[in-house]
C-alpha positions, 0 to 999 in steps of 0.5 A, a space after each residue: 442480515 445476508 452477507 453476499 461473498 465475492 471473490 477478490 483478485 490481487 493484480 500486483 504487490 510493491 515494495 520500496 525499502 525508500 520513501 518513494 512516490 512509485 514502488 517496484 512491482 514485486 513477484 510477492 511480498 511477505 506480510 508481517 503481522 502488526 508491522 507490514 509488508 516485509 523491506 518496505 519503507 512503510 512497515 513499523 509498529 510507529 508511523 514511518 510517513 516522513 510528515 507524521 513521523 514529524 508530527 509524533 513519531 511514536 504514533 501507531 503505524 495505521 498504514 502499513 498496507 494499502 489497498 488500492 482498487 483496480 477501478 481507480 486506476 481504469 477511472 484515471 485512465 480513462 482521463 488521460 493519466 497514464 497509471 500502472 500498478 506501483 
């Protein structure tokens, strides 16, 4: 099996120390390893998502980063929602 290599291109980085819907686009971000993205109302070792928090608070945090496709947000534009990064 041929892996094809391409290269990837990180259009911006956010962080919000509160649970917010939008997150402030920031210049970088330190990210730590098993915990997250350093400040940011997400990073722990235990979910920090107020609904999971609620259901099992010592849950392992599987979402301390997300990754979100540039594609997405031309897609959604393309339907009329005004979207920007963060």
């Amino acid at each position: 099996m041929q892996h094809e290599e391409k290269a990837a291109r990180v259009v911006a980085v956010s962080r919000s120390p509160r649970h917010h819907f939008s997150k402030q686009v920031q210049s970088s971000i330190r990210l730590l390893v098993d915990y997250g993205v350093e400040g940011d109302a997400h990073a722990g070792v235990t979910v920090q998502h107020r609904s999971r928090v609620r259901r099992d608070p010592t849950q392992p945090n599987l979402r301390q980063v997300h990754l979100i496709a540039a594609e997405l947000y031309d897609e959604l534009r393309g339907g009329g929602f005004d979207v920007r990064s963060g």
